[in-house]
C-alpha positions in Angstrom: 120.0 109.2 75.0 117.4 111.5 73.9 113.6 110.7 72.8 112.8 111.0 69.2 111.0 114.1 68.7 108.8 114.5 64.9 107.2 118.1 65.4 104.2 119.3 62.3 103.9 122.9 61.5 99.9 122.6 60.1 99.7 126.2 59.0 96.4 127.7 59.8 95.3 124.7 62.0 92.8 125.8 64.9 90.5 123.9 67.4 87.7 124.4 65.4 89.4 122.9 62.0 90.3 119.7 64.2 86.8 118.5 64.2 87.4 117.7 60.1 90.5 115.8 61.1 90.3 112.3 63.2 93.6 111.3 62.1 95.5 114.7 64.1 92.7 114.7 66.6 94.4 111.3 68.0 97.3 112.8 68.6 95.8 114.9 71.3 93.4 111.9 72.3 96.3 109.8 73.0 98.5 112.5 74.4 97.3 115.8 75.3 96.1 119.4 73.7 96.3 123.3 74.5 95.8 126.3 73.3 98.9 128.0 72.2 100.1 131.5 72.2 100.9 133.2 69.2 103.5 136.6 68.4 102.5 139.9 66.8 102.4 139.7 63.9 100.8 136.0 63.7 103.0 135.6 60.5 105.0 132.0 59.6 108.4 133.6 59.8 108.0 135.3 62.8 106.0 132.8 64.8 108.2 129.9 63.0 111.4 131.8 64.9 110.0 132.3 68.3 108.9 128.5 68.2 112.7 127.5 68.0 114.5 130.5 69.6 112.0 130.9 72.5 111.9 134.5 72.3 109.4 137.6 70.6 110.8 138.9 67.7 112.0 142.3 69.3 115.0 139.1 70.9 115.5 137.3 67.3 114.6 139.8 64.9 112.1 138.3 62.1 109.7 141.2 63.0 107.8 139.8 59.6 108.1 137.8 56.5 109.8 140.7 55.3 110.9 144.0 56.0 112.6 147.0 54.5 116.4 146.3 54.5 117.7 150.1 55.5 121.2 149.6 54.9 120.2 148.2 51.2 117.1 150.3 50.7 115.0 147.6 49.5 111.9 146.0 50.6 112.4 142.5 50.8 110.6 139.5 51.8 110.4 136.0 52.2 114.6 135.3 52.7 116.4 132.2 53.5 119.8 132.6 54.9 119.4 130.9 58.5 121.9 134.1 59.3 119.1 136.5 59.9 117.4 134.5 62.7 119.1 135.7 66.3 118.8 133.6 69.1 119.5 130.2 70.2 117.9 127.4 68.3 115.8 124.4 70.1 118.6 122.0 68.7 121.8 124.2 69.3 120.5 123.9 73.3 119.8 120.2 73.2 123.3 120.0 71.1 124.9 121.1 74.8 123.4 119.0 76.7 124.0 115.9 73.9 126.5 116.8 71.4 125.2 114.7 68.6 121.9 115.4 68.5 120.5 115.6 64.8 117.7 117.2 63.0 115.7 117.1 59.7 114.2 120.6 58.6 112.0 120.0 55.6 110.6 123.2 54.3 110.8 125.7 57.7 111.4 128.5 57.1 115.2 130.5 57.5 116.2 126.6 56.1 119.6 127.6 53.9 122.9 127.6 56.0 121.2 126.7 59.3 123.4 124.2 61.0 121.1 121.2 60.7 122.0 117.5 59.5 119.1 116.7 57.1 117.6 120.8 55.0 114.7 120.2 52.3 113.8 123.4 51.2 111.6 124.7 47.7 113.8 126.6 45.4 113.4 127.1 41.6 115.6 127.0 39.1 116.4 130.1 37.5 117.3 129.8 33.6 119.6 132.9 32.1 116.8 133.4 29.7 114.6 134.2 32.3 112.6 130.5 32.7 111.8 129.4 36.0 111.1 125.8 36.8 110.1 124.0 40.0 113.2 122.5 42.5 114.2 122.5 46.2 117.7 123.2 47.7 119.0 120.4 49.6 122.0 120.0 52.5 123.7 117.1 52.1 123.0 118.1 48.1 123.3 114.5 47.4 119.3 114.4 49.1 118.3 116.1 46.4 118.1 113.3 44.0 117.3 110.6 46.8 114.0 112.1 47.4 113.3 113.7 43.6 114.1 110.1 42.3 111.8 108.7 44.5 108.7 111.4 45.1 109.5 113.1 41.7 110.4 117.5 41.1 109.5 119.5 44.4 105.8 121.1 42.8 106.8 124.5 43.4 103.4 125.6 41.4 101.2 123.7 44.3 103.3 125.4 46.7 102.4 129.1 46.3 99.8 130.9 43.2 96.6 130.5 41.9 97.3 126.5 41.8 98.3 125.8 45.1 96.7 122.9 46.8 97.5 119.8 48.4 100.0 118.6 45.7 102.7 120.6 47.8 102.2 119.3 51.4 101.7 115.9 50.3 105.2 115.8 48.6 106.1 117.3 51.9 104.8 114.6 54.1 106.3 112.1 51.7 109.4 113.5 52.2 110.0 113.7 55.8 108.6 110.2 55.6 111.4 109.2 53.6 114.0 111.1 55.7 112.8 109.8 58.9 113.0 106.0 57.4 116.4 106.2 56.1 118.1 108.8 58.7 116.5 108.5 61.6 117.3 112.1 62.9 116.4 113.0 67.1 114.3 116.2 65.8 112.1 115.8 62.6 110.6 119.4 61.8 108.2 119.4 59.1 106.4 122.2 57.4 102.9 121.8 56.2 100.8 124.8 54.6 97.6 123.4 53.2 95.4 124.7 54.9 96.9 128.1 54.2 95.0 128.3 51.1 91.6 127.4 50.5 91.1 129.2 53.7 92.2 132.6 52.5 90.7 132.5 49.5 87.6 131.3 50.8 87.4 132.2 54.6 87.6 129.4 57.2 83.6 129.9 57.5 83.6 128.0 53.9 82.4 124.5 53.7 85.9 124.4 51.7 87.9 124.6 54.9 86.4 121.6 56.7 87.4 119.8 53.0 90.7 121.4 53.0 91.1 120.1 57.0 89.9 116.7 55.5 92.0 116.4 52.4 95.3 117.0 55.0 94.4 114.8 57.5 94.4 112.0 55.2 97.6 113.1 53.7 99.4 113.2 57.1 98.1 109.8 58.3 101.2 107.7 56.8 103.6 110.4 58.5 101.6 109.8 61.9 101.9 106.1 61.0 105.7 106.7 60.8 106.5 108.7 63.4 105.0 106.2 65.5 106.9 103.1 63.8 110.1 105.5 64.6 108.9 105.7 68.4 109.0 109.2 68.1 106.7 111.7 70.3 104.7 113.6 67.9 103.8 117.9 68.3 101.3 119.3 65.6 101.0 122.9 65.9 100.1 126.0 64.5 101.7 129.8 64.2 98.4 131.2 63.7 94.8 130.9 62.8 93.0 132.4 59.8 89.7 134.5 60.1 87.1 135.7 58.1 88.3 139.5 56.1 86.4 141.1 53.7 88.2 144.9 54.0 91.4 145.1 51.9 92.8 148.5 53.6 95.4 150.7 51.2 97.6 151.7 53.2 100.2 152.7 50.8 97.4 155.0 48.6 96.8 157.2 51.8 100.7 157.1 52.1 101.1 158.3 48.4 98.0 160.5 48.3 99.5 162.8 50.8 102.8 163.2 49.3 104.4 160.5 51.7 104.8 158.1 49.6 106.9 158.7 46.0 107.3 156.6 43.0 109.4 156.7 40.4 108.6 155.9 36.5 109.6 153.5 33.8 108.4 152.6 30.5 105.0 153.8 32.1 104.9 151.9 35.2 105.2 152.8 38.7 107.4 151.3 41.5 107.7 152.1 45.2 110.9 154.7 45.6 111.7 154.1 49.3 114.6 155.9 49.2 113.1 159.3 48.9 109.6 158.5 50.3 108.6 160.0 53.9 106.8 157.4 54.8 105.6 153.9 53.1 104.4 150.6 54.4 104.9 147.1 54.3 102.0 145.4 53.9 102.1 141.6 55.8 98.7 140.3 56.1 97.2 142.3 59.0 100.2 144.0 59.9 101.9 146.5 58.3 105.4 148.2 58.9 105.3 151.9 58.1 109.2 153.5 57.6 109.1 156.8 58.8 112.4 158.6 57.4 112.1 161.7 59.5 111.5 161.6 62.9 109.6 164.2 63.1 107.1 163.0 60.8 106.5 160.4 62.9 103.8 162.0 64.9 101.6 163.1 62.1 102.0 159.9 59.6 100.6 157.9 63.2 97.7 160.5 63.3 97.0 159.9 59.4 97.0 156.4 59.6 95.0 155.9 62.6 92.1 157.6 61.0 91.8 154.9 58.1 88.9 152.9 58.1 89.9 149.0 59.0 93.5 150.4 61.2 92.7 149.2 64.5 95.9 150.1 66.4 98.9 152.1 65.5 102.0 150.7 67.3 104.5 153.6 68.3 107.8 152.9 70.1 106.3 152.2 73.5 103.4 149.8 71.5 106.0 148.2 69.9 107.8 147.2 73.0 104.8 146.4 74.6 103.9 143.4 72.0 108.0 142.5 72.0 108.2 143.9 68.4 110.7 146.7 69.7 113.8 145.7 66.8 115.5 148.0 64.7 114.2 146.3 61.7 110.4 147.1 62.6 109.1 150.0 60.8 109.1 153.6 63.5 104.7 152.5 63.3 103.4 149.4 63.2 99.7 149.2 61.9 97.4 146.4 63.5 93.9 146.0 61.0 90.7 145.3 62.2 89.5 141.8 62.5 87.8 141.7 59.3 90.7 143.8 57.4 94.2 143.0 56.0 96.6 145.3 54.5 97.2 145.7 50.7 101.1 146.9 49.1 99.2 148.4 46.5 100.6 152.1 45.5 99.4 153.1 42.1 96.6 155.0 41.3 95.9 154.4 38.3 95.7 150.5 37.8 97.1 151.2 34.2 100.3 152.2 35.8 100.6 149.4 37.8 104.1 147.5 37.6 103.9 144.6 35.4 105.3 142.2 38.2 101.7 143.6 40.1 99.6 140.5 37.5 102.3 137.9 38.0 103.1 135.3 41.1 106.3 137.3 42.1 107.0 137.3 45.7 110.4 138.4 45.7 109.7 141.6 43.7 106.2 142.9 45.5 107.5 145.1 48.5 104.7 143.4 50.7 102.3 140.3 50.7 100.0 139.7 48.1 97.1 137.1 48.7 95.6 138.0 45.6 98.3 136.0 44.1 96.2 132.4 45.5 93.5 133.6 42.6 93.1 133.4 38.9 92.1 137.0 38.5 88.5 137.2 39.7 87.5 140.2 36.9 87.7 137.6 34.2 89.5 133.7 35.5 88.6 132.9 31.8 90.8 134.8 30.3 93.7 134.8 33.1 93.1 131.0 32.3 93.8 132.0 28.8 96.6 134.0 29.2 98.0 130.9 31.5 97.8 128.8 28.8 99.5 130.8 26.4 102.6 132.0 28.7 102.9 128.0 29.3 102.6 127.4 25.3 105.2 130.5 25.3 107.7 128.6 27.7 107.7 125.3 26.1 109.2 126.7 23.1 111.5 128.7 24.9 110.4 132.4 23.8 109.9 134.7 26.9 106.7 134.9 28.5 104.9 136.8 31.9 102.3 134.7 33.7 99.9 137.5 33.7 97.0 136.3 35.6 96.9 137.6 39.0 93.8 140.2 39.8 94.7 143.8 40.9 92.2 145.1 43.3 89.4 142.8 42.0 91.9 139.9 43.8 92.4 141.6 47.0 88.1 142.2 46.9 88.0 138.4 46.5 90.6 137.2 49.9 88.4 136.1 52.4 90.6 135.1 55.3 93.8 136.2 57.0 95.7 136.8 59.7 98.2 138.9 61.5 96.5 140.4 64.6 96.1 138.6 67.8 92.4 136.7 68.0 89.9 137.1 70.6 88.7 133.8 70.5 91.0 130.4 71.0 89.0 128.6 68.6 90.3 130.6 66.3 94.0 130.3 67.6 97.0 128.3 67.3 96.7 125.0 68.4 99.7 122.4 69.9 98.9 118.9 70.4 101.2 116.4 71.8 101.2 112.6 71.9 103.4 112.3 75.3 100.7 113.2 78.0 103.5 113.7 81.2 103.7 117.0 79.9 100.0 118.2 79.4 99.0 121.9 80.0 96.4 124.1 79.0 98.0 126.5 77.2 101.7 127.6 75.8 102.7 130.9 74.8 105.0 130.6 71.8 107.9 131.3 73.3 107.5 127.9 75.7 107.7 125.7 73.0 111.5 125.7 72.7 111.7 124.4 76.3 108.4 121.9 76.0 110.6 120.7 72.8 113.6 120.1 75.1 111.7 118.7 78.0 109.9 116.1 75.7 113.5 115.0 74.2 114.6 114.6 77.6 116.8 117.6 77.7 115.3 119.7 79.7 118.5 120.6 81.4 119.8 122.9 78.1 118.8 126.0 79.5 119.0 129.2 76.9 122.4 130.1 75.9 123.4 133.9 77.8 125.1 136.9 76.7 122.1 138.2 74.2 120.7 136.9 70.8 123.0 135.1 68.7 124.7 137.2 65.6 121.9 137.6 63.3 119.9 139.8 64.6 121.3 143.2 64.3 121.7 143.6 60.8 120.2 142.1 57.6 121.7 139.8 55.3 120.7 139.4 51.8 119.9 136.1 50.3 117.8 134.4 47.9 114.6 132.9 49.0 112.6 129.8 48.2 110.1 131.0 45.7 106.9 129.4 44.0 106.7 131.9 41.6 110.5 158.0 67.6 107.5 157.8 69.8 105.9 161.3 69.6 102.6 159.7 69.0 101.1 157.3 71.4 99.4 153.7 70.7 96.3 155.7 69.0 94.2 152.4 70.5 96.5 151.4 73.5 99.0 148.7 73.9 97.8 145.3 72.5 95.8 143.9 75.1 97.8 141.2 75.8 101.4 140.9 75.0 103.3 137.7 73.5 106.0 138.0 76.7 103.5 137.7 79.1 102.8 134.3 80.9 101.2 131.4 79.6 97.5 132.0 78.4 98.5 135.9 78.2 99.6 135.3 74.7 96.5 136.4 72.2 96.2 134.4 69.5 95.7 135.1 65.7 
């Protein structure tokens, strides 16, 4: 019989963040903590599938929390069919070893379709007249109005946007709570993103990251509470930490400004035209995929972008293997920013030709991250406030409305922490604590958390399944997501100076 297992992804959570937060810290006081390795790029979907699978993303293919889809021609992030994700999972190896093992995912990412017992994920509801309303997608469906009866609707708008905040990760908590009470299941895997906010919009420098540290620990305390009344060991961990930015770096402008980059126009505004563009990026935090159509071009689009100010690295085929990012979906570049820079999507150069999705919380449609998004448009929050409050008068009589209140490059001026790149400095890393000390180490790389999972449960003997990564990761497969709203050219910087393969406390962290 295995041991219970509950295991807390606290985005952004760091060594130096556990000082605001007794509650975790006792975790590691009772059990054991280390510094954990992170993947390139230190993004939740990536790191979030080499914590499960074991392996870099070149083995199970999220190379970002998007990508551009090549057979569809489409940028697309943030998906949610469990199908793309190659690779064995923690629970499908402990499943050999003890056939009936069960697991809970609430709100990890890649949740729809995965062969869990017990899926809690956010999802809207999308009206035919073009409303959207907050919900979450639930396997058995039957959860869904177990848990909405008792904790109330999933508050997509605290999850992601200008009012994210603790609302979210507390209904989380609560949740997994309630699962964990009335299932029981061997592996509890619980998503918490708090601290993913305050700390880009302010930095982690801000007195408002200590509070944001605070706030959570107090909401995780009855979870901690539970997870011990269940007998269950107890991992808190992190897929990356957040540092202070203050560059936003345009990568697409260079791109567009020399001819690269084409966009095509409708009733004024611009979108991205990947099809017939050269060359384009996708923007993810401090990483960015750059699609090179023509080989040839290759060589000269790495030369161009290695001479913008805030591109620290530029990843060519042999870089890319090097940090285990060598995976067909990865762009033919991959640009690594400065410590204090992160990448932008933006493309237009004229802001008055800017897409009207560009003001509005629209994950799905941006071909790349936006954190300006987390921000009431920093030019004038009065009247983004304004314009908020009319859309919302606009919705509750049921006439069409656009939440128009997101900055342009006045929010991306304001984002004052990210991540992405692989840190120098371990207090500024991930972080794995564990309550079972017969275990403890000093550090992890990411991809031995799969097999410290299994050893805790008393599995250790699943070993990784062979013949190659599961079906998933050769080719994309569109689905909706949860939404809250050629080697010419060498390395121009070298190979990342340590790689996320290597041996533990090789790993850098972000």
């Amino acid at each position: 019989m295995s041991r219970r297992l509950v295991v807390l992804d606290v985005v952004g959570l760091t060594p130096r963040l556990l000082a605001h937060m007794p509650r975790l810290r006792a975790v590691a006081e009772e059990g054991f903590s280390a510094e954990l390795g992170t993947v390139l790029p230190a993004v939740t979907c990536s790191a979030q599938a080499t914590l499960l699978t074991g392996e870099p993303p070149a083995g199970h293919g999220i190379v970002g929390n998007g990508w551009y889809f090549r057979d569809l021609g489409e940028v697309l992030l943030w998906r949610q069919h469990h199908a793309l994700v190659g690779g064995e999972k923690v629970w499908q190896a402990a499943r050999r070893v003890e056939p009936g093992y069960t697991v809970a995912n609430v709100c990890w990412w890649y949740a729809m379709g995965a062969d869990v017992d017990w899926t809690v994920t956010p999802r809207p509801i999308y009206y035919a007249d073009g409303r959207k309303e907050p919900d979450c997608w639930t396997d058995p469906p039957e959860l869904h109005d177990t848990l909405t009866e008792a904790l109330g609707t999933f508050p997509l708008f605290t999850y992601w946007g200008p009012g994210a905040g603790l609302t979210s990760s507390r209904w989380i908590c609560r949740a997994a709570e309630r699962i964990l009470a009335d299932q029981a299941p061997d592996l509890t895997l619980v998503y918490v993103p708090h601290l993913d906010y305050d700390l880009q919009r302010f930095g982690p420098s801000s007195p408002r990251a200590a509070a944001a540290a605070a706030e959570l620990d107090a909401v995780l305390a009855p979870l901690l509470d539970a997870a011990r009344a269940a007998d269950a060991t107890v991992v808190a961990l992190s897929e990356y930490g957040i540092t202070d930015v203050s560059r936003p770096v345009d990568v697409n402008r260079l791109l567009r400004t020399e001819g690269l980059l084409r966009v095509y126009t409708q009733d004024g505004m611009e979108y991205l035209d990947p099809w017939t563009s050269r060359a384009f990026a996708v923007a993810d935090h401090q990483i960015a995929h750059v699609y090179v159509k023509d080989p040839a071009d290759v060589a000269a689009v790495a030369k161009l972008c290695a001479g913008l100010p805030g591109v620290a690295e530029v990843l060519d085929a042999e870089g890319k293997a090097a940090a285990g990012l060598d995976h067909e979906r990865a762009g033919e570049l991959v640009l690594v920013a400065e410590p204090d820079a992160w990448f932008t999507y933006y493309y237009w150069l004229d802001d008055a030709r800017a897409p009207d999705f560009a003001r509005n919380v629209e994950i799905h449609r941006k071909p790349g991250y936006d954190p300006a998004e987390l921000f009431f448009d920093p030019a004038a929050p009065g009247a983004a406030k304004r314009r908020a409050g009319v859309a919302l008068a606009r919705k509750k009589l049921g006439m069409r409305y656009l939440m128009s209140v997101v900055g342009l490059d006045a929010g991306a001026r304001a984002v004052r922490g990210s991540h992405g790149r692989l840190p120098a400095d371990p207090a500024d890393g991930p972080v794995l604590l564990c309550s079972d000390p017969s275990l403890a180490r000093d550090s992890f790389a990411a991809t031995e958390v799969k097999a410290l999972l299994l050893d805790l449960a008393g599995l250790g003997g699943a070993t990784a399944a062979t013949g190659g990564p599961a079906a998933g990761t050769a080719g994309p497969v569109p689905s909706e997501a949860a939404d809250p709203d050629a080697g010419a050219a060498g390395s121009t910087a070298g190979a990342p100076s340590s790689t996320p393969t290597g041996p533990p406390g090789a790993e850098g962290r972000r």
